[in-house]
N, C-alpha and C positions, 0 to 999 in steps of 0.2 A: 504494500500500500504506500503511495505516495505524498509526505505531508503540505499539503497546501496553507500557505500565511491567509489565516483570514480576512477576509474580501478588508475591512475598515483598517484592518493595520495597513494592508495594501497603500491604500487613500491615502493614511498618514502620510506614510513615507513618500510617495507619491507628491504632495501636498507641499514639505516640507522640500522635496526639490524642486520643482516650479516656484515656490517663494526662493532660495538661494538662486537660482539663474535669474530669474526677476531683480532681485537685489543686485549679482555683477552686472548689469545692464543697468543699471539704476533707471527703474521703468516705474518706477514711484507706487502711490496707494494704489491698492486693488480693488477697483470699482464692480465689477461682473466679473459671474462664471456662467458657462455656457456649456455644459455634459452633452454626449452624443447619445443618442440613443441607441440602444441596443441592434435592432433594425435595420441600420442604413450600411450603405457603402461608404467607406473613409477615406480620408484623406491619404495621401502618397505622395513620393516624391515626384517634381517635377521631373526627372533624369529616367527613370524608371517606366518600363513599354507595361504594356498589358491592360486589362482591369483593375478595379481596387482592391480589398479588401475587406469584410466583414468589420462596423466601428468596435472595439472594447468597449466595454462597461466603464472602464476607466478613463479614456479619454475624456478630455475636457481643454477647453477656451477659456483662460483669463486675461480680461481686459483690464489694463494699468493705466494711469494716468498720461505716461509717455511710450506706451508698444500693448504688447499681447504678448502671450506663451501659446504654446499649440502641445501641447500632451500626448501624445498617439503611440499607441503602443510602445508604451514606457520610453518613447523620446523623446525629449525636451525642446522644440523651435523657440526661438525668440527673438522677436522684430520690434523695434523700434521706430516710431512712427516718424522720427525726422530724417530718416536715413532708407527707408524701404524705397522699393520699387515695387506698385502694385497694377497688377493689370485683372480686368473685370471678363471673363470668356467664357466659351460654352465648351465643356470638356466633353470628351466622350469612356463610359463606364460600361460595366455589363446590364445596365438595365435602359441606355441609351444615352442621351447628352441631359447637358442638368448647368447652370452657370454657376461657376467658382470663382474666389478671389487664387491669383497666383501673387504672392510677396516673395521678397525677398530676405532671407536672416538675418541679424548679427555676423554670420561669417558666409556670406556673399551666395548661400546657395537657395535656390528658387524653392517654395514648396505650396502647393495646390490644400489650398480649403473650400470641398464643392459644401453648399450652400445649406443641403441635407446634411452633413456629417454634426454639425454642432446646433442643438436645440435655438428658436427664435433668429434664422437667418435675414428677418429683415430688422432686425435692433442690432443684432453685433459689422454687419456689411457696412449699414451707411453709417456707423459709427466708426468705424477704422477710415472710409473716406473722410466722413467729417473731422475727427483725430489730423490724419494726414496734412490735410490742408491745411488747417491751422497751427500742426509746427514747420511745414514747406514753404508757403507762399513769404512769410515773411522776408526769410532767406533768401528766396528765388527774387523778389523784390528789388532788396540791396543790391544784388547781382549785376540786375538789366540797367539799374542808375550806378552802377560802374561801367556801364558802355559793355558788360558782359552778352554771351549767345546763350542761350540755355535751350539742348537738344533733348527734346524726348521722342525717341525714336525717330519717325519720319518728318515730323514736326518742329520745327524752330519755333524762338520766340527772340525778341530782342527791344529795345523800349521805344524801337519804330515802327513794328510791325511784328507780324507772324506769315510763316509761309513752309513750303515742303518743295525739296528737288528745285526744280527750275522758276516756280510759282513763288512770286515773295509781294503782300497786298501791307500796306502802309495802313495804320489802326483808325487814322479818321474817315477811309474806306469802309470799314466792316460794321455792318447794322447787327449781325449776330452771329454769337458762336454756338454752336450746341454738340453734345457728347450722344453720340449715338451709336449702340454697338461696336466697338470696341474700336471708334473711327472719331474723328474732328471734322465735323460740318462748318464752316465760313461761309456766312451770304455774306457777296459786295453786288452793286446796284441789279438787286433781286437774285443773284446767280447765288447756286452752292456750291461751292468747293471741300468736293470728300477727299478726307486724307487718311493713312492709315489700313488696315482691313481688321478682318473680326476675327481670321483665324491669330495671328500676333498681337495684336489689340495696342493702345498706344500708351504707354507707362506712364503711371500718373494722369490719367485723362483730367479728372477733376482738380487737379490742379494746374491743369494748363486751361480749363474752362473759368475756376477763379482768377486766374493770372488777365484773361482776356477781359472778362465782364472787370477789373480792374483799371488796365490800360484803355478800354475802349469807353469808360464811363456810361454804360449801361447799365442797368437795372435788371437783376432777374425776372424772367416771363417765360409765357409758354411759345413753344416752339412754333406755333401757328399752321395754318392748314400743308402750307408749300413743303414744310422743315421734313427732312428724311427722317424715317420710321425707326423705333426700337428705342431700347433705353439702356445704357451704360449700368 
């Protein structure tokens, strides 16, 4: 017979290592926890082919005041919200496609949290975006009024304009920006310009959307009848 630690000591300890990585990352108070439920398909590495995996019981999501931990099968992630790269896509599992956030760690490597794995995916999603932006744009800011480029993926920005490839449209051109399926929409006099695609999606979308409604002194609204379909 073989003895099994039971299931609460498990947690503890479990517990007690997500607080100490928490802590080297200094990712501050612990606001939410977010457990998987037994049921779904889990999260994986981004580097890794195949399907998912079966979520643990132990698995869990805690969100910090400055990142998140990801738990999964007794391994530790941990991102930091000034420093991630996160892209918003539609993965494919053995039960079909499903949209996940992909971040990036602490130590530079990509990891997939589809939307089902962690309880409550429309409170912990738009709160890492809203997280995000609020410690990136400042930074990304100071940058552009150093005469700085700031590259996210196919997308440029700079504190004249924004543009992709050969396209470069000056900011008192642009009536609106909107983030749509894993792509950057620009109208200039009525025209869209799609940049990006949905299978790579464009890093940090939402914060090159705040960066724009910034520089272009716009107001947040809805995208209107013309504005391309889907939602980031």
């Amino acid at each position: 017979m073989t003895w099994r630690m039971p299931q609460d000591r498990e947690e503890e300890l479990l517990l007690a290592r997500v607080s100490e990585a928490a802590g080297r990352a200094r990712l501050g108070r612990r606001r939410a926890t977010h457990r998987a439920p037994a049921t779904v398909t889990g999260i994986r590495r981004r580097r890794r082919r195949g399907g998912g995996r079966n979520a643990s019981a132990g698995d869990r999501l805690d969100c910090y005041e400055h990142g998140v931990t990801a738990a999964v099968d007794g391994r530790i992630h941990v991102v930091r919200f000034d420093t991630t790269v996160v892209r918003r896509r539609r993965v494919l599992f053995a039960r079909g496609f499903t949209r996940a956030c992909v971040l990036t760690d602490v130590d530079g490597e990509r990891i997939v949290l589809r939307d089902g794995h962690f309880a409550h995916p429309e409170v912990w999603v738009p709160e890492i975006r809203r997280a995000v932006t609020q410690a990136q744009v400042p930074r990304a800011l100071a940058a552009l009024a150093r005469g700085e480029r700031l590259d996210f993926g196919r997308v440029w920005i700079t504190g004249d304009g924004i543009g992709s490839g050969r396209v470069s449209l000056r900011w008192p051109q642009v009536e609106r920006v909107e983030i749509r399926t894993g792509t950057v929409a620009v109208r200039v006099a009525g025209r869209w310009h799609v940049w990006g695609s949905i299978a790579s999606g464009i890093p940090n979308s939402f914060v090159v959307h705040a960066l724009a409604e910034h520089l272009t002194g716009l107001p947040p609204k809805g995208a209107g009848p013309n504005a391309p379909q889907g939602h980031d």
